[in-house]
N, C-alpha and C positions, 0 to 999 in steps of 0.2 A: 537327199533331196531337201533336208528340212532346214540342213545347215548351209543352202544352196540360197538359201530363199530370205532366210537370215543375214548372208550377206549382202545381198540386193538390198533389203532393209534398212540395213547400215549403212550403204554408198546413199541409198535414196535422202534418210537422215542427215545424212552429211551435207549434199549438196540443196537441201531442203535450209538445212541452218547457214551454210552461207549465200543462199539468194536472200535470208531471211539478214544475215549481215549484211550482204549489199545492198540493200534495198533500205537501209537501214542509218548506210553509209550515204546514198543517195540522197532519202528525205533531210539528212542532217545538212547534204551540201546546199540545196533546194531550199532549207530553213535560210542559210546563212545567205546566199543567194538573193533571197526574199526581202530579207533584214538590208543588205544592201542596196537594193533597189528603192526599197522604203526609203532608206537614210538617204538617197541620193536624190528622190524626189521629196523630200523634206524641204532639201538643199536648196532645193528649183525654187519651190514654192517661197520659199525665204528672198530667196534672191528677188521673183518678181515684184513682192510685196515692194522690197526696197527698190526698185526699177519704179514703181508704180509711185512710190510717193518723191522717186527725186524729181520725175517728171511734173509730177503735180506742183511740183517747190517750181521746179525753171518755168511753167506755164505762170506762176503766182508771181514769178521773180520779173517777167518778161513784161506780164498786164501794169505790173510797178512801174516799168521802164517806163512804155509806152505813155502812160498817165504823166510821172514828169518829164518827159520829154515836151510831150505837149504843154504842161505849165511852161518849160523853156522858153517853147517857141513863143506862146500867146505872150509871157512878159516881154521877152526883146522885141514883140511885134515885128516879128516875121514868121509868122505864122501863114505861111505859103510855098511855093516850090523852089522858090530863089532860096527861101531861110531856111528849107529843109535839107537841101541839098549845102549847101553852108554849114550847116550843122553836121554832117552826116563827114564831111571831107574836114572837119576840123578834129572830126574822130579818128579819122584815118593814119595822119602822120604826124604828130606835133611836131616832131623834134627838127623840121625843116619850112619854111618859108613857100615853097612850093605853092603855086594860087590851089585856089577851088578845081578847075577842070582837072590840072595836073593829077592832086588828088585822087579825083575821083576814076582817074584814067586806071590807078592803083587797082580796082575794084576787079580787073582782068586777072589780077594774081590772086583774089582772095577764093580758096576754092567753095566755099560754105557758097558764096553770089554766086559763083557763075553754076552749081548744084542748082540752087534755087533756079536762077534764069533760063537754065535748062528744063524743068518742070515749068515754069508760067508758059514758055517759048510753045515748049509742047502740047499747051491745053491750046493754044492759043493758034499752032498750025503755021508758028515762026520759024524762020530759020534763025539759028542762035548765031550765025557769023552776021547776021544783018542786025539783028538785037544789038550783039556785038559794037556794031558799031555805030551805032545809036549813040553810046556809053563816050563815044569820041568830043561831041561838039553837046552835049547835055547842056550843060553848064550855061555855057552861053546862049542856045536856046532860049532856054526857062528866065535868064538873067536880066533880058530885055523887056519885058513889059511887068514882070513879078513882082510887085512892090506892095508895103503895108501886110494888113495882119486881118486874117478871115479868123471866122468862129471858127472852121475846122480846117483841117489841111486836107483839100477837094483834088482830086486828078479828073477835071472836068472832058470831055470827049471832046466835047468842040471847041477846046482851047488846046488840047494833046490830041490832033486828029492819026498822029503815027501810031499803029498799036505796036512797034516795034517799041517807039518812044514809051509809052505806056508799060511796058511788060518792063522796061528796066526803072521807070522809077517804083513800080510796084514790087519790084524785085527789092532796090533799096532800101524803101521804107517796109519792108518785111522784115530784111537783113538789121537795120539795126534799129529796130524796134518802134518806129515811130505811126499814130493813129492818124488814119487816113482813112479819104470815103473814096470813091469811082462815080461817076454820077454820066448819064451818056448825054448827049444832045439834046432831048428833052427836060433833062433835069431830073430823072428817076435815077434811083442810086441800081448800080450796078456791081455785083459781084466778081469781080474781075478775074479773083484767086482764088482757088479753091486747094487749101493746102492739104496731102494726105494724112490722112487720120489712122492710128494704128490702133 
């Protein structure tokens, strides 16, 4: 009996040392496991950081834009919707003669506009095919009374009474950087855009 009990002893020990190895094997995997998930969220955190300051550079890069742009405009005194739009479609294609509207007609293929005109369209309770084609006859619109050079480049309400009209030059001078106010019928400035913030 004694050498019965003995060997139970021994299987117990045995199976004792290697739950005591697997358990052992585990915590080492668990370590390394650990250590990887560390290093991986190290990674993140690095990455963000640099996400966080390229963004801060193109917001610094963009305020840049916007400022000389506006000097642009104010020295050629067209500082208004005829010279913004002029400005804006002489960005668009050089390499061709193409007038201003043709240009600007371009703006259907740049996917970055019509992203943006999608969001304004949608705060705004537009349909983007009517926005759309607003972008057709802009040009000429704006071209007929627009003359000389204001302190700021205004998108006034009661001179843009379409908010279809509206939503695409706000889309514009969003898209390539230029400083503009909204201002409604009374003359009180109006936030027109409200861009998502992440």
């Amino acid at each position: 009996m004694f050498g019965l009990g003995s060997s139970n002893d021994a299987r117990f020990f045995q199976r004792l040392e290697h739950h005591e190895a697997m358990q052992k094997v585990l915590l080492e995997q668990l370590g390394a496991k650990d250590a990887q998930e560390h290093e991986l969220l190290r990674k993140f955190e690095v990455e963000l950081r640099a996400n966080a300051q390229q963004q801060n550079a193109i917001l610094n890069l963009k305020s840049d834009l916007k400022i000389a742009n506006d000097l642009i405009l104010g020295i050629s005194g067209k500082r208004n919707l005829r010279g913004a739009l002029e400005m804006v479609a002489g960005k668009l294609d050089a390499s061709t003669t193409k007038g201003v509207q043709a240009k600007l007609d371009q703006l259907e293929m740049d996917v970055e506009f019509v992203q943006l005109l999608e969001r304004i369209s949608e705060q705004h309770n537009l349909r983007i095919h009517d926005v759309l084609s607003c972008l057709k006859g802009l040009y000429h619109t704006f071209s007929k009374a627009m003359h000389g050079s204001e302190p700021n480049l205004c998108i006034r309400f009661a001179d843009v009474t379409a908010p279809a009209e509206r939503a695409v030059l706000v889309a514009i001078f969003e898209r390539y950087n230029l400083s503009y106010t909204c201002v409604d019928e009374s003359g009180a400035p109006v936030n027109f855009y409200s861009p998502l913030t992440v």
